[in-house]
Backbone as JSON, one array per atom type, in Angstrom:
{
  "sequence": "XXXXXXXXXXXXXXXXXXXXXXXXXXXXXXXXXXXXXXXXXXXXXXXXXXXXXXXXXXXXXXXXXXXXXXXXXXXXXXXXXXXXXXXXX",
  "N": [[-5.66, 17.9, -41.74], [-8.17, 16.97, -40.74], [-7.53, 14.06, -39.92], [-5.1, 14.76, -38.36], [-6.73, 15.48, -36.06], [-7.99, 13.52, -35.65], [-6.5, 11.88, -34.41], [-5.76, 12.9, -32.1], [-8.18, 13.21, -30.76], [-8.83, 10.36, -30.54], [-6.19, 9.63, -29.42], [-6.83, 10.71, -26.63], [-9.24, 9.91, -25.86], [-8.23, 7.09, -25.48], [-6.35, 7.37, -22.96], [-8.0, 8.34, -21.33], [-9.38, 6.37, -20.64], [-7.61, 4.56, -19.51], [-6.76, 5.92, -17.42], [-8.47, 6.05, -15.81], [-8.87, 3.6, -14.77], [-7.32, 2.98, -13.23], [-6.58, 1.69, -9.99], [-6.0, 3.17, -6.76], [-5.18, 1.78, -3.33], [-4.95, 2.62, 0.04], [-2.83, 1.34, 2.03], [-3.82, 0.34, 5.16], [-3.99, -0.42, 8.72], [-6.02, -2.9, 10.49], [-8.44, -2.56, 11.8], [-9.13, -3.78, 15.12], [-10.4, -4.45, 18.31], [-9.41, -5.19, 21.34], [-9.58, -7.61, 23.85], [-8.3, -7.33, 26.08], [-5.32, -5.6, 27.74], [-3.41, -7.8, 27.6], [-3.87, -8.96, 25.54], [-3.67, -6.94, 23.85], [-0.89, -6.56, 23.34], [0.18, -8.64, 22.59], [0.33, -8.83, 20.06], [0.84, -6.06, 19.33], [3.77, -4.57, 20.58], [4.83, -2.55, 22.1], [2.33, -1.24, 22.86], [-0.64, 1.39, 21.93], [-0.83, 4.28, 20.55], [-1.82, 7.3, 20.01], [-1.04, 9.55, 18.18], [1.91, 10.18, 17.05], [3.38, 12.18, 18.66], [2.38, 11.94, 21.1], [3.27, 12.02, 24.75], [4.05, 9.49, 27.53], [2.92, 9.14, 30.31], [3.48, 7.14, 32.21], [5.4, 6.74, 33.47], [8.27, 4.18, 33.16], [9.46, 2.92, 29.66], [9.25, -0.05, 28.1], [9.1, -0.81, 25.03], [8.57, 0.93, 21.97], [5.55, 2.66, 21.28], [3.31, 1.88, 18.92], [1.43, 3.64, 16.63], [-1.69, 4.5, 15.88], [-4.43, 6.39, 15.48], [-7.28, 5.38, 15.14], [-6.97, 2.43, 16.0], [-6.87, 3.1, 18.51], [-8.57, 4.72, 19.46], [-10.28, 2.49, 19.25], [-9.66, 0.85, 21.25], [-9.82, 2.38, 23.61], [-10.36, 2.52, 26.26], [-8.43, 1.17, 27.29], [-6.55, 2.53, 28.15], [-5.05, 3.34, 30.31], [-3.86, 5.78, 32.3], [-4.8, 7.51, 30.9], [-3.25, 9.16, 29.06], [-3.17, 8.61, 26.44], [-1.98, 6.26, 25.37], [-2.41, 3.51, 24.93], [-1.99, 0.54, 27.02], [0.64, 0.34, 27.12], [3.81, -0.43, 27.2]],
  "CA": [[-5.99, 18.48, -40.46], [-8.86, 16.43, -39.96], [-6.48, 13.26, -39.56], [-4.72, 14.68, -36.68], [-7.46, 15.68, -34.85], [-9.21, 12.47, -34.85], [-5.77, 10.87, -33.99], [-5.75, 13.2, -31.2], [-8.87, 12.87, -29.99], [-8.54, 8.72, -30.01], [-5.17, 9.46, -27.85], [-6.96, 11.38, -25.77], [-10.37, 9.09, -25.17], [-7.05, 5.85, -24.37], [-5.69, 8.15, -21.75], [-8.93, 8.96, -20.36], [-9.83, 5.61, -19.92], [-6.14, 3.73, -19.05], [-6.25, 6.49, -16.03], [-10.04, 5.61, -15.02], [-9.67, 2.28, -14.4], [-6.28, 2.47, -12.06], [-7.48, 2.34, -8.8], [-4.83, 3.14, -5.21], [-5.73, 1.7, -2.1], [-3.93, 2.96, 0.62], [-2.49, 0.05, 2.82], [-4.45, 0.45, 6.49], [-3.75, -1.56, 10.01], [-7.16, -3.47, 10.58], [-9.06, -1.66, 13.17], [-9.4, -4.73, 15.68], [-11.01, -4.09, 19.61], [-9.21, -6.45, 21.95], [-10.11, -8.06, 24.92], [-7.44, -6.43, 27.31], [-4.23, -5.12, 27.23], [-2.58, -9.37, 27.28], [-4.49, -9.5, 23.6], [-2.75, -6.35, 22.59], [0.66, -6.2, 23.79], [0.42, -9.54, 21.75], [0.23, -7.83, 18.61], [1.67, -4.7, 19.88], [4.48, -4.58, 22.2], [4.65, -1.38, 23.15], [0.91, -0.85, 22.8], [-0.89, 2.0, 20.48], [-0.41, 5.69, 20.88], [-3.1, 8.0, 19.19], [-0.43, 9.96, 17.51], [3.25, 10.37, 17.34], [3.5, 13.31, 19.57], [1.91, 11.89, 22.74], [4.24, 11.24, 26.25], [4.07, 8.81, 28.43], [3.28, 9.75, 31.27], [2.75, 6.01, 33.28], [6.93, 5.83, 34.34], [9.39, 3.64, 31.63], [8.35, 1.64, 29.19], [10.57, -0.88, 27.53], [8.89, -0.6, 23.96], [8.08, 2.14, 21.48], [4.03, 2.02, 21.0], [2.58, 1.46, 17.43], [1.06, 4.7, 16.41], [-2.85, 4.64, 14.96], [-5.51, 6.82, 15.86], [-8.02, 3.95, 14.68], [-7.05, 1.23, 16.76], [-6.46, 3.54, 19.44], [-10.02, 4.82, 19.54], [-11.5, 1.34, 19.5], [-8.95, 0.01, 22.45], [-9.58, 4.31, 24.19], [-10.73, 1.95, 27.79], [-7.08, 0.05, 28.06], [-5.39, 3.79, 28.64], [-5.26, 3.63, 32.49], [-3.8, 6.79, 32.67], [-5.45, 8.91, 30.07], [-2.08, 9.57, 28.35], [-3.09, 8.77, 24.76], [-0.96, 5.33, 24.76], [-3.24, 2.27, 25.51], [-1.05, -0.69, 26.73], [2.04, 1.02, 27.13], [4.67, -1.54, 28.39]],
  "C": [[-7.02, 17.62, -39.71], [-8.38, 14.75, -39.48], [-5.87, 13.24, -38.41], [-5.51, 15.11, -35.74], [-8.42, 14.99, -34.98], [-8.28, 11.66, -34.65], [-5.53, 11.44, -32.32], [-6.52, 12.75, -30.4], [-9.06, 10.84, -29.61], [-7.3, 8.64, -28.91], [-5.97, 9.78, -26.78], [-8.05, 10.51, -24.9], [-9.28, 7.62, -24.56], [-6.78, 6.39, -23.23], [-6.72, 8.19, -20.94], [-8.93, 7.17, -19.48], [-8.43, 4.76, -18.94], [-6.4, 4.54, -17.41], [-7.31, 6.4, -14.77], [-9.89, 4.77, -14.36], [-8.6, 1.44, -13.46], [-6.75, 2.88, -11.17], [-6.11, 2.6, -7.55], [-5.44, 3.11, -4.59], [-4.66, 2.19, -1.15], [-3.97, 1.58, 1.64], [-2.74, 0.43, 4.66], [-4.5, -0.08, 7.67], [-5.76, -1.78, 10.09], [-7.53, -3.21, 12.16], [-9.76, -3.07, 13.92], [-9.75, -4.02, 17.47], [-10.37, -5.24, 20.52], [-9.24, -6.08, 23.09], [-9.71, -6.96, 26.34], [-6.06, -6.28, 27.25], [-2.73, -6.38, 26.75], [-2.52, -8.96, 25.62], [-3.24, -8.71, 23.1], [-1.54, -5.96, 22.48], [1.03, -7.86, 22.68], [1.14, -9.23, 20.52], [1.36, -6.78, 18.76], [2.33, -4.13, 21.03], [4.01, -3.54, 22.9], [3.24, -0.58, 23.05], [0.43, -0.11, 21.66], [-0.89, 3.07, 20.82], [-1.56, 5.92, 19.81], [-2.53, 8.72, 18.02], [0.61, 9.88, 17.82], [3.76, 11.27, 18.31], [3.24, 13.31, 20.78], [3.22, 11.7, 23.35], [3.54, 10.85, 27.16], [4.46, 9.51, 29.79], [3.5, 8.78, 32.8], [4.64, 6.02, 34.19], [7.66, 5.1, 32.71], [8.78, 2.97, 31.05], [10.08, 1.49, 28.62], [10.45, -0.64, 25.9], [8.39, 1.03, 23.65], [6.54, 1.82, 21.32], [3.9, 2.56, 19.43], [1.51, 2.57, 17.38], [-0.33, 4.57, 15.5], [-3.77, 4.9, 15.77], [-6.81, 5.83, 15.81], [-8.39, 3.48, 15.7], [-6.89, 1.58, 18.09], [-7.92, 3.7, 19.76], [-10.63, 3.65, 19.83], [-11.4, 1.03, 21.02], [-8.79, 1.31, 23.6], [-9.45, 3.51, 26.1], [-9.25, 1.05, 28.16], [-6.3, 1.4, 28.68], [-5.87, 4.28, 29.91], [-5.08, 5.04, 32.81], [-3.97, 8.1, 32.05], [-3.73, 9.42, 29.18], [-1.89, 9.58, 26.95], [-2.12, 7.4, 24.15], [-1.9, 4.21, 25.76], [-2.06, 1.24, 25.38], [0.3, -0.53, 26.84], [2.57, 0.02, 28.18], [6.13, -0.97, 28.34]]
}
């Protein structure tokens, strides 16, 4: 008895640590501030939307915009018309 419960407890201290020492990053767009809407139509055609759910409210655009609250926040002064889509082309 006391055999398997010090084979247990050695599984149990491997497990602990094997599960400690995996780490997950989550993969993040790099919160960049650019110049003016040239810079970021560079990058990002159809500009950056705050969320998925906004509309355009400027008239057509040709592109879809690139969706991140983030980069949206930094670049908040390119959204001419307050619509929640900076850069919208």
């Amino acid at each position: 008895m006391k055999k398997v419960f010090g084979i247990l407890l050695a599984l149990t201290i491997a497990l602990s640590f094997s599960f400690n020492s995996v780490q997950v990053e989550a993969a993040s767009p790099k919160v960049v501030k650019f110049a003016n809407c040239k810079e970021m139509n560079k990058v990002y055609k159809g500009g950056v939307a705050r969320s998925a759910t906004v509309k355009n409210v400027g008239g057509k655009t040709k592109y879809k915009p690139f969706v991140s609250q983030a980069i949206y926040d930094a670049n908040k002064k390119s959204d001419r018309d307050k619509d929640f889509i900076a850069c919208e082309r």
